[in-house]
N, C-alpha and C positions, 0 to 999 in steps of 0.2 A: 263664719265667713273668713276670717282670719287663716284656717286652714287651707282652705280651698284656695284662697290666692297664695300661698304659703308651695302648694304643690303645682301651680301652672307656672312659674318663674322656676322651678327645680325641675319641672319634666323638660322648657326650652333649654336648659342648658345639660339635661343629660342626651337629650336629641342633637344636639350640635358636637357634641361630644364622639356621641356614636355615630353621627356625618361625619366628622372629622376620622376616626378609628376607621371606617369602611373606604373614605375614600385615599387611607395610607395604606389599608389591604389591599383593595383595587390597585393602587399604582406599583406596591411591593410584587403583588401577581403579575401584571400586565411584564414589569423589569425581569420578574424571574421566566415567564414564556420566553421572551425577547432571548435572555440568554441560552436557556436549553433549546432553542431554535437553533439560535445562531452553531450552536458547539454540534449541535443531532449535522448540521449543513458539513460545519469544519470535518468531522468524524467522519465522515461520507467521503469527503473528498479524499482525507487523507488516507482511505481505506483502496481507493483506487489505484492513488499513487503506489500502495505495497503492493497489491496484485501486477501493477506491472516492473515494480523494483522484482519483485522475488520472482516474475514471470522470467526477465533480463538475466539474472541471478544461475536461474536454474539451464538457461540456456549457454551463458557461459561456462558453465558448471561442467556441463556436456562436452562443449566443445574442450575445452579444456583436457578433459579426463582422454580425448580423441587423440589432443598434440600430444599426450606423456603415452598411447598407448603405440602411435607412429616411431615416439624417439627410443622405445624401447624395442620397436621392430626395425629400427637404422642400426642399432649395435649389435644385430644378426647379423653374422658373414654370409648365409644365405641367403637372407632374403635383402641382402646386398647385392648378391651376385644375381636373382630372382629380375629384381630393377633395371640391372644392365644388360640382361640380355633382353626382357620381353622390352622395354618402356627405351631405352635406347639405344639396342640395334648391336649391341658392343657384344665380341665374341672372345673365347678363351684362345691362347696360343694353341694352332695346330686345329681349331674346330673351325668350320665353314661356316657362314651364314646362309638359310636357306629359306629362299621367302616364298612363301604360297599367298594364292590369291584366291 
């Protein structure tokens, strides 16, 4: 007899124990979803934002590469002179302007 009640006061307290151990697993799991949720959300958003930094990025990039390919066509003498006569009308000494319609 001795025994027998010996192991039902040892099993409540290895059962509370093991309540205890499951419900610090459970709330340790439930905190670590919470966080890889939260970061999987962060990580998304922030993934948005570079597609449209490096979207801006590569657009100025362009345009850019556009102004250095113009100023390096402005320290042409001809296609200086190219400028003034098609785009504003302006004629060399001695040449006539001749307009068609």
């Amino acid at each position: 007899m001795a025994a027998a009640l010996n192991k039902t006061p040892g099993n409540a307290g290895t059962k509370r124990r093991f309540k205890l151990w499951m419900m610090f697993i459970v709330l340790f799991m439930g905190w670590a979803g919470y966080t890889i949720f939260g970061q999987m959300q962060q990580k998304s958003a922030t993934g948005v934002k570079l597609t449209t930094i490096q979207g801006q990025l590569d657009a100025y990039t362009k345009e850019t590469e556009a102004l250095n390919r113009q100023i390096e066509r402005l320290n042409d003498p001809e296609y200086i002179e190219q400028l003034a006569t098609k785009e504003l009308g302006m004629v060399k000494m001695g040449e006539q302007l001749i307009f068609s319609d």
